[in-house]
C-alpha positions in Angstrom: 26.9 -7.0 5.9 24.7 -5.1 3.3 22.0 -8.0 4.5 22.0 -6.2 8.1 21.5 -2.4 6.8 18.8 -3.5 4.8 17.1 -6.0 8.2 17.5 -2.8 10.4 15.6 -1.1 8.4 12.4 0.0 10.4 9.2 -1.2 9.1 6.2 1.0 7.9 2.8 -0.4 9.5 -0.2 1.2 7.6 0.5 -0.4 4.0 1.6 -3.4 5.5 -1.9 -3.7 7.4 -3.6 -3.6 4.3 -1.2 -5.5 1.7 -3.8 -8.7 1.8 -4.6 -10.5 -1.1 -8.4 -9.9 -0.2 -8.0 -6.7 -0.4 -6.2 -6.1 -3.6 -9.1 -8.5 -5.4 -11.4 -6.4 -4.1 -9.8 -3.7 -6.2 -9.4 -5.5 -9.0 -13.0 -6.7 -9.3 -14.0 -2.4 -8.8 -11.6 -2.0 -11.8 -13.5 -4.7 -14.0 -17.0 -3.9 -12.5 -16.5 -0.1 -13.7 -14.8 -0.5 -17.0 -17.8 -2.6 -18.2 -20.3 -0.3 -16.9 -18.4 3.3 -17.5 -19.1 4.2 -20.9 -22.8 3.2 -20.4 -25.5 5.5 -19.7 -25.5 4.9 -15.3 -26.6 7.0 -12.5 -23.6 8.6 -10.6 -24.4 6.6 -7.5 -25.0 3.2 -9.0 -21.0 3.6 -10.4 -20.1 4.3 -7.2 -21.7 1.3 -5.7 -21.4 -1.1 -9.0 -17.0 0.0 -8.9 -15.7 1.8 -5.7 -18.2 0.6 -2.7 -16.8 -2.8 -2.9 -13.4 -1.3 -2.2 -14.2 0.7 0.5 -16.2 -2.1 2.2 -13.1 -4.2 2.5 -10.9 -1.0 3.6 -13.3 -0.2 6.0 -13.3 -3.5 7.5 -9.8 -3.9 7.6 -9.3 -0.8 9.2 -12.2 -1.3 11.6 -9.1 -4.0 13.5 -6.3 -1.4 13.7 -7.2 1.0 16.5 -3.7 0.8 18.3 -2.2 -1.0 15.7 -0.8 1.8 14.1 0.3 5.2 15.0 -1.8 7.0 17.5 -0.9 10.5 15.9 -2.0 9.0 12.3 -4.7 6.8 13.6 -7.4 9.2 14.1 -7.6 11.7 11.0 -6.6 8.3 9.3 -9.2 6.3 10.0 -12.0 9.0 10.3 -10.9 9.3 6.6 -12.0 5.8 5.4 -15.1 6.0 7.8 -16.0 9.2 6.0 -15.7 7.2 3.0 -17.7 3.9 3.8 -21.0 6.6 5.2 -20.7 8.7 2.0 -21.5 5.2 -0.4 -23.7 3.3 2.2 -27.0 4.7 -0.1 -24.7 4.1 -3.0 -27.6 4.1 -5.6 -29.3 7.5 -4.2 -28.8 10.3 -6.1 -30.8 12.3 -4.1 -28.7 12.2 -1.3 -25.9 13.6 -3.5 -25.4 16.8 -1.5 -24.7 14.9 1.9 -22.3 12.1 0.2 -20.5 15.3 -1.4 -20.4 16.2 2.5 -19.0 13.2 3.7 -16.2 13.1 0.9 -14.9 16.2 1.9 -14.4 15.5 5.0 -12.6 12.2 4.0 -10.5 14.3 2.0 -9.9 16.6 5.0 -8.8 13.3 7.0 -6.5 12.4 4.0 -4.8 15.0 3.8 -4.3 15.6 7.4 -2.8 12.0 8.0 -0.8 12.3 4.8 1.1 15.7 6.4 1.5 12.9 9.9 2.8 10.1 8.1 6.8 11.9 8.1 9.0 10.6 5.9 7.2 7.5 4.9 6.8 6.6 1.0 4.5 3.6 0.9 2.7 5.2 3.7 2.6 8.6 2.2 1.9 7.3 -1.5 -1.0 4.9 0.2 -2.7 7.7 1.7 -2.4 10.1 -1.5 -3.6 7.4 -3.3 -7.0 6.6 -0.9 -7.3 10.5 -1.4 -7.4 10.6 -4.6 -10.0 8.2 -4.9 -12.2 9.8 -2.5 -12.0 13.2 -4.3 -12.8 10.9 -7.5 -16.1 9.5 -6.0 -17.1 13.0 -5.7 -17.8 13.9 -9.0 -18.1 17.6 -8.6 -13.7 17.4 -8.3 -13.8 15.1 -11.6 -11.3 18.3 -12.8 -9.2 18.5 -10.2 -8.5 15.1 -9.6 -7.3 15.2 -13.5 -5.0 17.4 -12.4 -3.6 15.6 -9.4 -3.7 12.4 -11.3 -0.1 12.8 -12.8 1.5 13.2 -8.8 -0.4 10.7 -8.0 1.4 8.1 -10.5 4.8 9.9 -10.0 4.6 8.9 -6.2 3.4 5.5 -7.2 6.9 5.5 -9.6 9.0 6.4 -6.8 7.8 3.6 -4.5 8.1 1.1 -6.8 11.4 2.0 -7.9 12.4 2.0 -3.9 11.2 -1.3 -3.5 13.1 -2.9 -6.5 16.4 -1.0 -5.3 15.3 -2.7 -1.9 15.0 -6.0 -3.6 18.0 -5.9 -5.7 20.0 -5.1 -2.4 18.6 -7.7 -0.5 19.7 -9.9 -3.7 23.1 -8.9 -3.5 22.9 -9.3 0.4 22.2 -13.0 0.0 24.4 -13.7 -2.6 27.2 -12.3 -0.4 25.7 -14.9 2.5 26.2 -17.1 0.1 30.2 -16.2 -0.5 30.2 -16.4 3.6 28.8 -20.1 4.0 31.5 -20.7 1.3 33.9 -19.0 3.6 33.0 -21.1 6.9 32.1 -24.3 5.7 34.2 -25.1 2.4 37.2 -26.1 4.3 38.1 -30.3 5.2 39.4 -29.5 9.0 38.5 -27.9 12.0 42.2 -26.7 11.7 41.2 -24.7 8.5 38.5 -22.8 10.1 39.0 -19.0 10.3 39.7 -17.2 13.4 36.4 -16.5 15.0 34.7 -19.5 13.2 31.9 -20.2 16.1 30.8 -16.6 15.8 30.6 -16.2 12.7 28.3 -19.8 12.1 26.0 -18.3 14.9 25.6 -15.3 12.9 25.3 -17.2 9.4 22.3 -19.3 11.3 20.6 -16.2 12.1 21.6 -15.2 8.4 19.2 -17.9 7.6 16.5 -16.9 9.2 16.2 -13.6 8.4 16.5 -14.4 4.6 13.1 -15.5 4.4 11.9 -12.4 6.2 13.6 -10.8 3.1 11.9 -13.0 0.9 8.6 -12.6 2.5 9.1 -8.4 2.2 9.5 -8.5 -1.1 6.5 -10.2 -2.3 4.6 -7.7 -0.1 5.8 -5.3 -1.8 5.0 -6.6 -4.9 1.6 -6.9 -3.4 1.0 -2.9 -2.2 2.7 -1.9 -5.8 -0.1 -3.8 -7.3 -2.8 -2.4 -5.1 -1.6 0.5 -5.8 -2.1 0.4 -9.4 -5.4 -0.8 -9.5 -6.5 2.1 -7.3 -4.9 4.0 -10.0 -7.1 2.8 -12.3 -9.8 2.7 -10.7 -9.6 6.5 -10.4 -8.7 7.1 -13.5 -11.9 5.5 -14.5 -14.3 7.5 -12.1 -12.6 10.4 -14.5 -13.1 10.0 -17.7 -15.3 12.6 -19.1 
C-alpha cells in the first residue's frame, strides 16, 4: 500500500517538539509587537525585548524539557544555541551591555550552525535550525547585512519543506482513498461465500488501516503548524532587517 511507505516513514523529533500552538502565538505576537514599533525611533535593545524575547522565552522553555528527548549528537550544540540566545536578551533594554549580547549571539550562531551540519538529511530539522539561526544573527544588529544576504536561502529552504509536506499530504490522500477502494473490496459483497481469498487478513489489516489514518491526519496538521511557524520567524527576521 502507498499508505504503508508513507507510515514507515521515520519521524523527525526536533520540529515536532516544538510544533505547539503556544509556541507559534508567541511568534506571531513578536511579529505584531515589532511591526508596530519598527519604523519608530526605539533603542536596539528595547526591539529586541518588545519583538524577539518573547520568542525566545517560549523556545527556551520548551527546550529546557528535551534533554534526552532528542538526539544526543544534536542535543548539545543545539540546545547551547537557544541558551546562548535567551542570556544574550535577558537585559533586553540595555544598550550598554551591547558588546556582551553581541558575544552571546555569536556563540548561538556557532551552536546553530554546528547542529545544523548534525541534523543529516533532515529538512524540517535542518530548515528549523537555519531558520533559529537566522534570527539570532538578526538580533545582532552588527550582521543586519549579512543576514540580507542569507535571507533569500533562508526562504528557499522554507519552499522546499513546505512543498515536501504537501507532496506528503497529497500521498497520504491518495493512500486513503485507495483504503477506501479496499473496504469496498472486503466488505461490499452479500455472503461469506463472496469473500476474497485471504479475507480475515486482509480485515485485520484494514482495522489497523484505521488506525493509522488518523495518525496521518494528525501529521498533517502539524505540519501545517511548523510551515506556519516557520513563516512568522521569517518575518520576524525580515523585520529586525529593515534598514
Amino acid at each position: 500500500m502507498i499508505f504503508q511507505s508513507l507510515f514507515n516513514k521515520k519521524p523527525t523529533t526536533l520540529f515536532n517538539e516544538f510544533a505547539t500552538k503556544s509556541f507559534s502565538e508567541a511568534i506571531k505576537q513578536g511579529v505584531t509587537a515589532l511591526g508596530a514599533i519598527i519604523f519608530h525611533s526605539v533603542a536596539w535593545g528595547a526591539i529586541l525585548g518588545i519583538g524577539v524575547k518573547g520568542v525566545v522565552d517560549s523556545l527556551f522553555a520548551k527546550a529546557s524539557q528535551l534533554e534526552n528527548k532528542i538526539d544526543k549528537l544534536l542535543q548539545q550544540p543545539f540546545l547551547s544555541g537557544v541558551r546562548f540566545l535567551q542570556e544574550a536578551l535577558l537585559h533586553d533594554e540595555n544598550d550598554e551591555q551591547e558588546t556582551g549580547r553581541q558575544h552571546l549571539l555569536n556563540e548561538a550562531h556557532t551552536c546553530f550552525v554546528n547542529a545544523y551540519n548534525l541534523s543529516l538529511d533532515s529538512l524540517e530539522d535542518k530548515t528549523f535550525i537555519f531558520t533559529l539561526d537566522c534570527l539570532a544573527l538578526a538580533a545582532n544588529k552588527t550582521h543586519k547585512s549579512l543576514v540580507k544576504r542569507i535571507l533569500p536561502d533562508c526562504e528557499r529552504k522554507i519552499t522546499e519543506f513546505e512543498e515536501s509536506s504537501k507532496a506528503y499530504e497529497i500521498a497520504s490522500a491518495e493512500a486513503i482513498e485507495q483504503g477506501k477502494r479496499t473496504e469496498l473490496y472486503l466488505y461490499g459483497r452479500s455472503k461469506w461465500t463472496d469473500k476474497p481469498l485471504g479475507f480475515a487478513e486482509q480485515k485485520a489489516a484494514w482495522k489497523g488501516f484505521l488506525k493509522e489514518v488518523k495518525v496521518i491526519e494528525e501529521k498533517i496538521q502539524q505540519q501545517k503548524l511548523k510551515i506556519e511557524i516557520l513563516h512568522n520567524l521569517y518575518r520576524l527576521i525580515n523585520l529586525l532587517v529593515i534598514d
